[in-house]
Backbone as CSV, one residue per row, in Angstrom:
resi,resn,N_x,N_y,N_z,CA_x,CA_y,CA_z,C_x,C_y,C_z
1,UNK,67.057,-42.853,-54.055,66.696,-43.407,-52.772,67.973,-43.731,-52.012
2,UNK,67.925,-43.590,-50.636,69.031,-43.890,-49.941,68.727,-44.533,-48.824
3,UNK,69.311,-45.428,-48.233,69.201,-46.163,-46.625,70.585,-46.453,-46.332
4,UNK,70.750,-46.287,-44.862,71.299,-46.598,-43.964,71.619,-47.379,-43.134
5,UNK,72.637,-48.117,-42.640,72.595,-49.143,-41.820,73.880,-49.375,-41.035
6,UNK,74.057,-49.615,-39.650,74.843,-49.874,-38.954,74.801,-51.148,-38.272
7,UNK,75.919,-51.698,-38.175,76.154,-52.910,-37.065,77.356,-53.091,-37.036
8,UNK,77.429,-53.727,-35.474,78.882,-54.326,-34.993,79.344,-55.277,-36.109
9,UNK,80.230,-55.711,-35.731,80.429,-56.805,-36.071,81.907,-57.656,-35.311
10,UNK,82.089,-58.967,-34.907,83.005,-59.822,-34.490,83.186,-60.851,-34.895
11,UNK,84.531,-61.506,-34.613,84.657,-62.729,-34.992,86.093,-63.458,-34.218
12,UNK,86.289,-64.687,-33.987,87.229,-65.305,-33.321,87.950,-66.437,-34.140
13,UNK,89.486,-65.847,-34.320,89.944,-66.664,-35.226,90.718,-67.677,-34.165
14,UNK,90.688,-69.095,-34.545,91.386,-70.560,-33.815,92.454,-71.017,-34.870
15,UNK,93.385,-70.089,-35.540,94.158,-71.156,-36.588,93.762,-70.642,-38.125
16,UNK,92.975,-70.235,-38.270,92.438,-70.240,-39.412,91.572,-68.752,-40.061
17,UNK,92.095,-68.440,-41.072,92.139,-67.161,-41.626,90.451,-67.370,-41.845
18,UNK,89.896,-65.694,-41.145,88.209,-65.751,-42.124,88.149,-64.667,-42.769
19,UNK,87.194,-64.502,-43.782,86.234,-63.606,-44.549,85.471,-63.833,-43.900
20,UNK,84.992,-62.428,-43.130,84.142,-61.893,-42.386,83.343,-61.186,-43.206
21,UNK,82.250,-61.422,-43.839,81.385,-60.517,-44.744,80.189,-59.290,-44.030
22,UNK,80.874,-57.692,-44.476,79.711,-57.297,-43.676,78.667,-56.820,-44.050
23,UNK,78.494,-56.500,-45.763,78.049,-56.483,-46.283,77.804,-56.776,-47.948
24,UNK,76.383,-57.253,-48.289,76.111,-57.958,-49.467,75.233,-57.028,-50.248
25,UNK,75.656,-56.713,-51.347,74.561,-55.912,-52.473,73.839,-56.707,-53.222
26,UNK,72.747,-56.484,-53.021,71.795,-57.465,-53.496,70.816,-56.494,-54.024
27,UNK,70.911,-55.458,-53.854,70.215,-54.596,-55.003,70.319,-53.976,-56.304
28,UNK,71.591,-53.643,-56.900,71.874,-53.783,-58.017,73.008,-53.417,-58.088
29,UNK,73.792,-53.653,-59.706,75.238,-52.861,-59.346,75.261,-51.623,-59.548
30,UNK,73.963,-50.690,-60.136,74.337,-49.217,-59.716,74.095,-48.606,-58.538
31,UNK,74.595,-49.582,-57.778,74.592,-48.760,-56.270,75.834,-47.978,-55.937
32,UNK,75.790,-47.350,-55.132,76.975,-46.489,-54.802,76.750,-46.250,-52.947
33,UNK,77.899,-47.115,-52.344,78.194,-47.157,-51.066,78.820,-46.409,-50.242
34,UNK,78.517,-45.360,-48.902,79.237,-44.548,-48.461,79.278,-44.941,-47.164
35,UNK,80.294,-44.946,-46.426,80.581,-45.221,-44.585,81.704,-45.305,-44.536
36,UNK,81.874,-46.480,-43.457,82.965,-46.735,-42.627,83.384,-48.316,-41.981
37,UNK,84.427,-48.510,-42.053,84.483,-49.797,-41.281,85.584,-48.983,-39.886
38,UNK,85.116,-49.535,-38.667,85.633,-49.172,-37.650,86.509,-50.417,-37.289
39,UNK,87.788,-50.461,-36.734,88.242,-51.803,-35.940,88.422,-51.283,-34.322
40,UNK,87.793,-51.510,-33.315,87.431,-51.683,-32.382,89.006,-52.474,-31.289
41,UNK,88.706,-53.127,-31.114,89.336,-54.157,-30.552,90.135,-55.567,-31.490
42,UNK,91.538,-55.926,-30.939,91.858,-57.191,-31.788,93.511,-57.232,-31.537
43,UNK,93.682,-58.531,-31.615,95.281,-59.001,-31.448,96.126,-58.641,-32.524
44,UNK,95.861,-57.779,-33.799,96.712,-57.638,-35.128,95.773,-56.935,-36.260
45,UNK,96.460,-56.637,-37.051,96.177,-55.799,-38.113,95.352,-57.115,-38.764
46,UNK,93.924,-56.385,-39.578,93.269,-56.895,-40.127,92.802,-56.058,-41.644
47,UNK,92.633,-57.009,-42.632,92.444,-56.353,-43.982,90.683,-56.015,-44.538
48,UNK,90.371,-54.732,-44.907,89.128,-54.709,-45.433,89.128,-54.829,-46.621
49,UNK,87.980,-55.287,-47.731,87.743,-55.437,-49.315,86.818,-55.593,-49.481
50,UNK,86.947,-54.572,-50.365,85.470,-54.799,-51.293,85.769,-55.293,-52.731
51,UNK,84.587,-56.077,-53.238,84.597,-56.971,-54.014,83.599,-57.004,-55.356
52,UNK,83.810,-57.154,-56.485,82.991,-56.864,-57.511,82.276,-58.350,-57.416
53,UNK,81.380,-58.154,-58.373,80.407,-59.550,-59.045,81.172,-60.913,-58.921
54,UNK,82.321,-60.495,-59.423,83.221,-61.192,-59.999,84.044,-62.025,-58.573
55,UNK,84.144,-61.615,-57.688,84.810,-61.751,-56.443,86.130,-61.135,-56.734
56,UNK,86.351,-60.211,-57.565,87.845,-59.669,-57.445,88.040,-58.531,-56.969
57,UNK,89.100,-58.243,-56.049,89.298,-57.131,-55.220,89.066,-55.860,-55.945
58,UNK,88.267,-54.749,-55.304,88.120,-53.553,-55.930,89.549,-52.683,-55.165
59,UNK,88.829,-53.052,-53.997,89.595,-51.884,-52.976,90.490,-52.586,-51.877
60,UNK,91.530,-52.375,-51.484,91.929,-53.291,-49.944,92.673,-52.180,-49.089
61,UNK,92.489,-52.308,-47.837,93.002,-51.224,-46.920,93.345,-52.111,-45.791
62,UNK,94.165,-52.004,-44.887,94.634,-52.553,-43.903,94.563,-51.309,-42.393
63,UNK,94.086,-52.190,-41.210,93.123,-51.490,-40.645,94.266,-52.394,-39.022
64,UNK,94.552,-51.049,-38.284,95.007,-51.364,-36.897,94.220,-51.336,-36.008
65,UNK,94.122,-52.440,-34.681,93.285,-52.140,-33.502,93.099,-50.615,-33.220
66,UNK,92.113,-49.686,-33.338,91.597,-48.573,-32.492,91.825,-47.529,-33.939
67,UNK,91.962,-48.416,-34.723,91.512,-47.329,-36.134,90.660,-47.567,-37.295
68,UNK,90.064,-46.591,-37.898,88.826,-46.840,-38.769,89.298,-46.401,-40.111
69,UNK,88.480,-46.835,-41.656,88.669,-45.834,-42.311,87.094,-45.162,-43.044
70,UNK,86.804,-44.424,-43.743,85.888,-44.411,-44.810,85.987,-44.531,-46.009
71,UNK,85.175,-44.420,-46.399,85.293,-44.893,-47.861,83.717,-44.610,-48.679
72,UNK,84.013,-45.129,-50.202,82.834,-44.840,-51.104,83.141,-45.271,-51.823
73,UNK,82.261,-46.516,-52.392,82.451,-48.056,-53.720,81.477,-48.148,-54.310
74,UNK,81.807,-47.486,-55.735,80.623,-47.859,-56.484,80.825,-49.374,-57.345
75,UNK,79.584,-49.846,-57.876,79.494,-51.537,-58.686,80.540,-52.075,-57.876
76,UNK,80.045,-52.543,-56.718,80.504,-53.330,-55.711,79.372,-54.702,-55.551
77,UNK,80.142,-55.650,-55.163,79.328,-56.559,-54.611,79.324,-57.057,-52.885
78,UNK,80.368,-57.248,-52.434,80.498,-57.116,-51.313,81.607,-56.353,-50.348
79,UNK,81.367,-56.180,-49.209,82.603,-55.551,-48.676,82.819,-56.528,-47.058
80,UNK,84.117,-56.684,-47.019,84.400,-57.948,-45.866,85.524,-57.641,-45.288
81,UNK,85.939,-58.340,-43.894,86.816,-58.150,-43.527,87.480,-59.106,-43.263
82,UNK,88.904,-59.186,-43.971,89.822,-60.529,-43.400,90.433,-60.684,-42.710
83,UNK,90.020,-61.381,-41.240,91.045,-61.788,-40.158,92.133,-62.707,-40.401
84,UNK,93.273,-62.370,-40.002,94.331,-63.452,-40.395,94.572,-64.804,-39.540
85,UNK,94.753,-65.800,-40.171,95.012,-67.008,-38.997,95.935,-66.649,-37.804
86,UNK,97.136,-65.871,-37.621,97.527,-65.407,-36.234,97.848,-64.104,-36.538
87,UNK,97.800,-62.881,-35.636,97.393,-64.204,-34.259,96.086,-64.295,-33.779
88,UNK,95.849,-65.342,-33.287,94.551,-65.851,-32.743,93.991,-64.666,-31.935
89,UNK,92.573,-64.715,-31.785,92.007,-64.323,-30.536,90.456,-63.930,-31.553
90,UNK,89.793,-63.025,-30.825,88.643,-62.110,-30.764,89.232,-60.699,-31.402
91,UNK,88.466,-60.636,-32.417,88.768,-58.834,-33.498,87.080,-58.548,-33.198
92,UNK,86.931,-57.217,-33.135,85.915,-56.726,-32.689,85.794,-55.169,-33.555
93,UNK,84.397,-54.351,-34.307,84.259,-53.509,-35.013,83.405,-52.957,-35.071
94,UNK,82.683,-51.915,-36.071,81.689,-51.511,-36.444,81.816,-51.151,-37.864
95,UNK,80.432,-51.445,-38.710,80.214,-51.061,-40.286,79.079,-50.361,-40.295
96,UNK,79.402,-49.352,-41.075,77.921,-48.282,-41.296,78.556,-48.065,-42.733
97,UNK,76.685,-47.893,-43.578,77.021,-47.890,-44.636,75.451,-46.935,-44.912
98,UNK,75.390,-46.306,-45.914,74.442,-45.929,-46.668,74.444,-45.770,-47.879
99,UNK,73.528,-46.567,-48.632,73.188,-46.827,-50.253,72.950,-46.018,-50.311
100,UNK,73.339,-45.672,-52.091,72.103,-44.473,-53.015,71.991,-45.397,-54.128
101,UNK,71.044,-45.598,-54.697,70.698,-46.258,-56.113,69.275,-45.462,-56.329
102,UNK,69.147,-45.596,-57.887,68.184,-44.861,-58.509,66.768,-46.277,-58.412
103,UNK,65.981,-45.213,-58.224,64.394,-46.037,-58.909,63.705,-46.114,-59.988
104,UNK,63.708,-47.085,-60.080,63.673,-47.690,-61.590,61.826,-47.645,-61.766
């Protein structure tokens, strides 16, 4: 089985570094994830990761205003994006992703 899903995503950093989460696996860990994180708009380089059960980094890529990458993470738990505390402003994106996991 497979699904699909897209959305923006933004966020405005004041001082203070976020984990921007854009997506959560909550269906099992033999999933296997295929897309893209886009960076759109933003004052500085921002970091993507994906993350096992465990919260420990699988993957990390570093991502410039007006560039994207793809990718494919299997036994993942989440994948997020970290804005850095400066410089400040509005980072702006897009995440598309499509699962495959088996039916049980």
């Amino acid at each position: 089985m497979q699904d699909k899903v897209c959305s923006p995503w933004s966020a405005t950093v004041v001082a203070t570094a976020i984990d921007n989460v854009l997506y959560t696996n909550n269906i099992n860990q033999n999933v296997v994830g295929t897309g893209f994180v886009k960076y759109d708009v933003g004052p500085g380089p921002i970091t993507v990761e994906a993350l096992d059960s465990a919260g420990a980094t699988i993957d990390t890529q570093t991502l410039n205003p007006g560039t994207s990458i793809a990718f494919t993470y299997r036994r993942f738990a989440s994948i997020q994006v970290v804005l850095p505390a400066t410089p400040g402003g509005t980072y702006q994106g897009e995440f598309c992703i499509t699962t495959r996991y088996p039916l049980s």
